[in-house]
C-alpha positions, 0 to 999 in steps of 0.5 A, a space after each residue: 061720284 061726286 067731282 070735286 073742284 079745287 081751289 089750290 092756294 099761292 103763298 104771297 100775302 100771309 100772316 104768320 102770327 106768334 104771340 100776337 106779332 105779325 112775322 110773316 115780311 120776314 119769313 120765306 116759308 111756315 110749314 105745319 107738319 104732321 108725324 106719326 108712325 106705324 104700329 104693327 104687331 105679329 102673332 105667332 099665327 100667321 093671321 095674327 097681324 095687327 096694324 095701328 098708326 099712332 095719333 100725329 105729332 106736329 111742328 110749325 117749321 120757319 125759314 126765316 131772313 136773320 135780323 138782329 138789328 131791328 127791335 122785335 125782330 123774329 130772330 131777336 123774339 125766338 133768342 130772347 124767349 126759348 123755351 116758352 110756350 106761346 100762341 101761334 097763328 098760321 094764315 095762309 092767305 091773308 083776308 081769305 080762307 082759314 087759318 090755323 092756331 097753334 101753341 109752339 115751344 120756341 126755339 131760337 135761329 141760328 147766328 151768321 150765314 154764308 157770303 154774300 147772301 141774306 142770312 137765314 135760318 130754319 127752325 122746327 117748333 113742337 106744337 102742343 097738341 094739334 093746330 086748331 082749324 079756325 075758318 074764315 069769318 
């Protein structure tokens, strides 16, 4: 049995990248998660057990600082553009390793947050299909 080694990444210089514009300074943290569920079926034999999962679903989910200032914001993009469908591209470490493209369904932030914090937001954004593994050139 063959040891593998590992090579765990450090989220601190990554591209979050929707419809061609770099977010990433103003984004915490970008998460694509998988979903699916089991299907189990039961005869009535007591052999008669059948178990599947169904193929996963996925969402980018973003937390991200609000700004409504700054023309192009993040908060301004998903606002202005909800419900279209645009690519996206998740690279967990900028210059190094693979990244992953993704087509998203936008969704728009939520508006204003608690005293004397910074305001964020955390959105989830369906994916249509499945992210796309691209490797690192």
């Amino acid at each position: 049995m063959a040891e593998i080694a590992v090579t765990p990444i450090i989220l601190k210089d990554c591209i979050v990248e929707i419809d061609d514009d770099d977010f990433a300074a103003a984004v915490s943290s970008a998460v694509l998660t998988p979903t699916s569920s089991a299907v189990v079926f039961k005869g009535l034999k007591p052999s008669a057990v059948f178990t599947d999962v169904t193929a996963a679903t996925w969402v980018l989910a973003l937390t991200f600082a609000q700004d409504w200032v700054t023309a192009g914001s993040l908060s301004l993009y998903l606002f202005e553009n909800e419900g279209e469908t645009v690519a996206a591209v998740i690279k967990p470490q900028s210059g190094v390793g693979p990244s992953f493209s993704v087509d998203i369904v936008i969704t728009p932030g939520a508006i204003g947050g608690a005293v004397d914090t910074v305001a964020t937001a955390t959105i989830n954004l369906g994916v249509s299909g499945r992210p796309v593994l691209v490797p690192a050139v």
